[in-house]
C-alpha positions in Angstrom: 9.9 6.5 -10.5 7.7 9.0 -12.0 4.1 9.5 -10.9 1.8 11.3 -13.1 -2.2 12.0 -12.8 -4.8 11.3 -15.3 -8.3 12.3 -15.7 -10.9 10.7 -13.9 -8.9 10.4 -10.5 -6.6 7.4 -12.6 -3.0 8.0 -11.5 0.0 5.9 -13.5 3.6 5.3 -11.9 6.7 4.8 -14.6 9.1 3.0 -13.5 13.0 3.3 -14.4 12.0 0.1 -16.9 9.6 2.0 -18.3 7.0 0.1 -17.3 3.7 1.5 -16.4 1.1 0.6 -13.4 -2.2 2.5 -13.4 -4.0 2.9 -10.7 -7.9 4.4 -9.6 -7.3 7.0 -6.4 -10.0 5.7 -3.9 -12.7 9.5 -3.5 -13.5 10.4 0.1 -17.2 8.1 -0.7 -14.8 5.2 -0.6 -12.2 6.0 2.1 -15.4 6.8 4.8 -17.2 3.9 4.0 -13.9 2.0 4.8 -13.6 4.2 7.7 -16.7 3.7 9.1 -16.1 -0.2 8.7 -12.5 -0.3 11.1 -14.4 2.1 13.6 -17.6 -0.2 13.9 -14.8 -3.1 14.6 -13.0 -0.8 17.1 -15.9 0.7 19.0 -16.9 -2.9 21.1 -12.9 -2.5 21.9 -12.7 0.9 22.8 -16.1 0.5 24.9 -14.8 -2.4 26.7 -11.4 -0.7 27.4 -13.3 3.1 29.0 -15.4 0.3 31.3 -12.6 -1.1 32.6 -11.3 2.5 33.2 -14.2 3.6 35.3 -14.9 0.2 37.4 -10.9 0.5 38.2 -10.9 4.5 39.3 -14.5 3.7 41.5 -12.9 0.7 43.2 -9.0 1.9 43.9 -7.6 4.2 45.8 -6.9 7.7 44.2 -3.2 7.8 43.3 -3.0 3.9 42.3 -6.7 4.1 40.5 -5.1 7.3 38.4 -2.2 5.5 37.0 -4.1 2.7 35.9 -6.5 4.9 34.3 -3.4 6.8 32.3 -2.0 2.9 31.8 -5.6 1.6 30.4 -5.9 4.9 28.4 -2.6 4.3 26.8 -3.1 0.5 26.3 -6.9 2.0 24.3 -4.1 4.4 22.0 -1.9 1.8 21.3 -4.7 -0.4 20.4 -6.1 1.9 17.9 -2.8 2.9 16.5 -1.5 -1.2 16.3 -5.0 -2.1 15.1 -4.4 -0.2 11.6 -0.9 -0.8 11.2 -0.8 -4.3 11.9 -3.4 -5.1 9.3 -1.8 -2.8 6.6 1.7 -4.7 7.1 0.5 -8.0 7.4 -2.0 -7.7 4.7 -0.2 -5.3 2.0 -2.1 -2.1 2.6 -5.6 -2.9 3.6 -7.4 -3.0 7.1 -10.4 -5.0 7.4 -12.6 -1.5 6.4 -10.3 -1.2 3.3 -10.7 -4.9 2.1 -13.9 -4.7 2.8 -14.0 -1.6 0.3 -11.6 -2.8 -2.3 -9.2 -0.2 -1.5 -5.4 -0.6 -0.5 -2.9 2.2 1.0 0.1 2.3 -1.0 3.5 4.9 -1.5 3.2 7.8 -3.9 6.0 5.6 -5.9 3.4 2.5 -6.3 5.4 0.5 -4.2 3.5 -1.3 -0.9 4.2 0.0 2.0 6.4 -0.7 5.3 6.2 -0.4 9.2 7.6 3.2 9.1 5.1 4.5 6.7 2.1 2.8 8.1 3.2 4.1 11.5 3.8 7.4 10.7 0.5 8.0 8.5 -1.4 6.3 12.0 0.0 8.4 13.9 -0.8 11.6 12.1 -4.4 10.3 12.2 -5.2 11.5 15.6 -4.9 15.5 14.2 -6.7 14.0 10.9 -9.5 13.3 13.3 -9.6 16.7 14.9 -12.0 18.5 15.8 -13.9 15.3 15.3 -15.3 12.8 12.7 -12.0 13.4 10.8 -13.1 16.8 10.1 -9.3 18.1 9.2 -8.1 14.9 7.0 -11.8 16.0 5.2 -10.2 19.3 4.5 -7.4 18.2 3.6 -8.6 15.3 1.2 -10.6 18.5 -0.5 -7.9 20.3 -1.2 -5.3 17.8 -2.7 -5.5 16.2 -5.9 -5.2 12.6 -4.5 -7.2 12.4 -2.4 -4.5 12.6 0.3 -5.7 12.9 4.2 -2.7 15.0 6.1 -1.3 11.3 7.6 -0.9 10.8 4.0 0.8 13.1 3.2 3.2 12.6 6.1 3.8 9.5 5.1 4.1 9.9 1.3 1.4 7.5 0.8 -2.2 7.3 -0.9 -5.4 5.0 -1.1 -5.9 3.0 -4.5 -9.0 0.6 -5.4 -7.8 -2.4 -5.7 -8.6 -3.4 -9.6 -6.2 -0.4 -10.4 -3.4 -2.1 -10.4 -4.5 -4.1 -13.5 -2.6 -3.2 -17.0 -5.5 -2.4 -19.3 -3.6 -4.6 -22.1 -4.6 -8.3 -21.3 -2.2 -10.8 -20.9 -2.4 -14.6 -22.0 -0.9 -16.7 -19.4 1.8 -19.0 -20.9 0.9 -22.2 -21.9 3.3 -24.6 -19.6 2.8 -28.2 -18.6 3.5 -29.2 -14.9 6.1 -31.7 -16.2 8.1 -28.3 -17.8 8.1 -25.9 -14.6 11.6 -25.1 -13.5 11.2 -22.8 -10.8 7.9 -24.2 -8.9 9.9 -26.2 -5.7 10.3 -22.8 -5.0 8.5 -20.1 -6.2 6.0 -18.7 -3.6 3.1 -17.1 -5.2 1.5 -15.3 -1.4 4.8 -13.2 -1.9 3.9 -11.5 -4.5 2.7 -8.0 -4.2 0.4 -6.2 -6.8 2.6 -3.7 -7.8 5.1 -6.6 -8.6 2.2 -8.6 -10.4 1.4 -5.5 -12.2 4.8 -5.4 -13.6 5.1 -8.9 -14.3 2.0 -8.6 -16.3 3.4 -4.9 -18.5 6.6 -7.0 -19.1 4.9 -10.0 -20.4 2.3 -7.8 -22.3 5.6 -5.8 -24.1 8.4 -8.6 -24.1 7.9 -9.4 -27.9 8.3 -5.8 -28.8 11.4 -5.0 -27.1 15.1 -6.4 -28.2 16.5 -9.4 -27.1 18.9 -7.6 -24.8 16.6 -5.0 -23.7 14.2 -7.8 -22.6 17.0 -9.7 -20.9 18.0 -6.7 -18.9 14.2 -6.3 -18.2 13.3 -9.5 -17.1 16.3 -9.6 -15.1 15.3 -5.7 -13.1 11.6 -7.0 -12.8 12.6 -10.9 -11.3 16.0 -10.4 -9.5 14.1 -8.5 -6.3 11.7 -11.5 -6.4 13.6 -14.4 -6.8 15.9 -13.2 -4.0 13.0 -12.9 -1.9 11.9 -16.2 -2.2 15.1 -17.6 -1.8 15.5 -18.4 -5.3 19.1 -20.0 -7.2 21.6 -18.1 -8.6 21.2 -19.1 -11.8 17.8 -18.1 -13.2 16.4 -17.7 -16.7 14.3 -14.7 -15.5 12.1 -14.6 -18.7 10.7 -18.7 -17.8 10.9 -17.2 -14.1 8.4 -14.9 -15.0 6.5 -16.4 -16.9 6.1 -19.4 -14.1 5.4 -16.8 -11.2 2.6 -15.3 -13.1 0.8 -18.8 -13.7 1.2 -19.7 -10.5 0.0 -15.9 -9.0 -3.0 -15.7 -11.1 -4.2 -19.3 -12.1 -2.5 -22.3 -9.7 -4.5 -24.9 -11.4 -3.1 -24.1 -14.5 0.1 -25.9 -13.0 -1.7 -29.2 -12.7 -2.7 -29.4 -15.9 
C-alpha cells in the first residue's frame, strides 16, 4: 500500500487496486480527551487494587505481605495493559475513551489492527507516560507529522476519527429486493471492518468506469478476503457479493423491503 499525507491532517492509503481510503489524523485535543475518558474508567480500578495492597502489607507478615504486594502490583499492570488491548481487538481499534471521542487506532497501511500491534503500542505506553501525564508521547506527538505517540510508532500504527474512513464520492446503495439476495443466509455484516467498507464503497463508486475484466479482477481482490471470512461458497459472483454486503452493512432494512 502506499500512504500519503494531505493538508489539513487528511491522510489517504492506495491500495494495490488502486483504490483510495481517506482518512482525518485524530490532533493531540482529540487523543487527551480520549485519554482522559479510559483513565477516569481506570482510576476506581487502580484505587481499589493500591487499597487492597496496603490492607494486605498491614495485616501479613513481612516476607508473605511483600510478595503479594509485588503479585497485586503486577495484577494492577496487567490490568491497565489488558484494559486497552482488549477493547481495541474486540472492538476494531477503539477503547471506551476513543469511542467515546470518535477516534479509532489503526496501521499506518489502513488496515485494523491485531493483538501484536495493540500489545506492543500498550506496552510502549508506560515510557509514553514518563515523566508523567504522558509528558514524552506529548513530545513525541509534536514532532511527528501524524500525530504519532512513541507506542505508535513502535507499533506502526496511528489514531483516525472515525468519519475518515468515508469516500467523499457518495454511493447509491443498489436497489435489490429481499426475494433477489443470493448471498444473505450467509453474509455477516458485524464482520466487516471500515477499511473493508471503505473499499467496498470506492469500488462500487468506480465499477462503471473500469473494464469488464479490470472490474472482475477488482471485485474479486476486494470480496475474496471477505467471503472467506465469513465462510462463504466457492463459487461467488463477487460484483452481486458486493453489492449485497454493502446493503446489508450500511442499511439492513433495505433487505426487507
Amino acid at each position: 500500500m502506499t500512504t500519503k499525507r494531505e493538508i489539513n491532517d487528511r491522510l489517504y492509503v492506495e491500495t494495490p487496486e488502486q483504490i483510495r481510503i481517506n482518512y482525518s489524523i485524530a490532533g493531540i485535543g482529540s487523543r487527551f480527551y480520549a485519554a482522559f475518558v479510559d483513565i477516569a474508567v481506570l482510576i476506581p480500578l487502580i484505587c481499589i487494587g493500591v487499597y487492597v495492597i496496603i490492607r494486605t502489607h498491614a495485616v501479613l507478615d513481612e516476607n508473605f505481605g511483600n510478595w503479594l504486594v509485588a503479585i497485586t502490583s503486577i495484577a494492577i499492570f496487567a490490568l491497565i495493559w489488558g484494559y486497552y488491548i482488549a477493547f481495541e481487538i474486540t472492538t476494531n481499534g477503539q477503547s471506551p475513551g476513543k469511542r467515546a471521542l470518535g477516534l479509532r487506532v489503526i496501521k499506518t497501511n489502513g488496515y485494523p489492527i491485531n493483538f501484536s500491534d495493540s500489545a506492543i503500542r500498550n506496552l510502549v505506553r508506560i515510557i509514553d507516560f514518563l515523566p508523567f501525564c504522558y509528558g514524552a508521547g506529548l513530545v513525541a506527538m509534536l514532532f511527528n507529522k501524524n500525530w504519532q505517540r512513541l507506542g505508535d510508532l513502535a507499533a506502526g500504527t496511528l489514531v483516525v476519527k472515525e468519519d475518515a474512513v468515508a469516500s467523499p464520492n457518495p454511493v447509491h446503495p443498489p436497489t435489490i429486493q429481499k426475494s433477489n439476495f443470493v448471498y444473505a443466509g450467509w453474509i455477516q455484516p458485524a464482520q466487516v471492518t471500515d477499511a473493508e467498507l471503505a473499499a467496498i464503497r470506492e469500488y462500487l463508486v468506480r465499477r462503471r468506469t473500469l473494464p469488464l475484466p479490470r472490474r472482475l479482477k477488482l471485485a474479486h481482490t476486494i470480496g475474496d478476503p471477505i467471503a472467506r471470512k465469513m465462510g462463504g461458497h466457492k463459487h461467488i459472483d463477487y460484483d452481486v457479493f458486493l453489492d449485497e454486503l454493502y446493503v446489508l452493512k450500511t442499511n439492513p432494512r433495505s433487505a426487507e423491503l
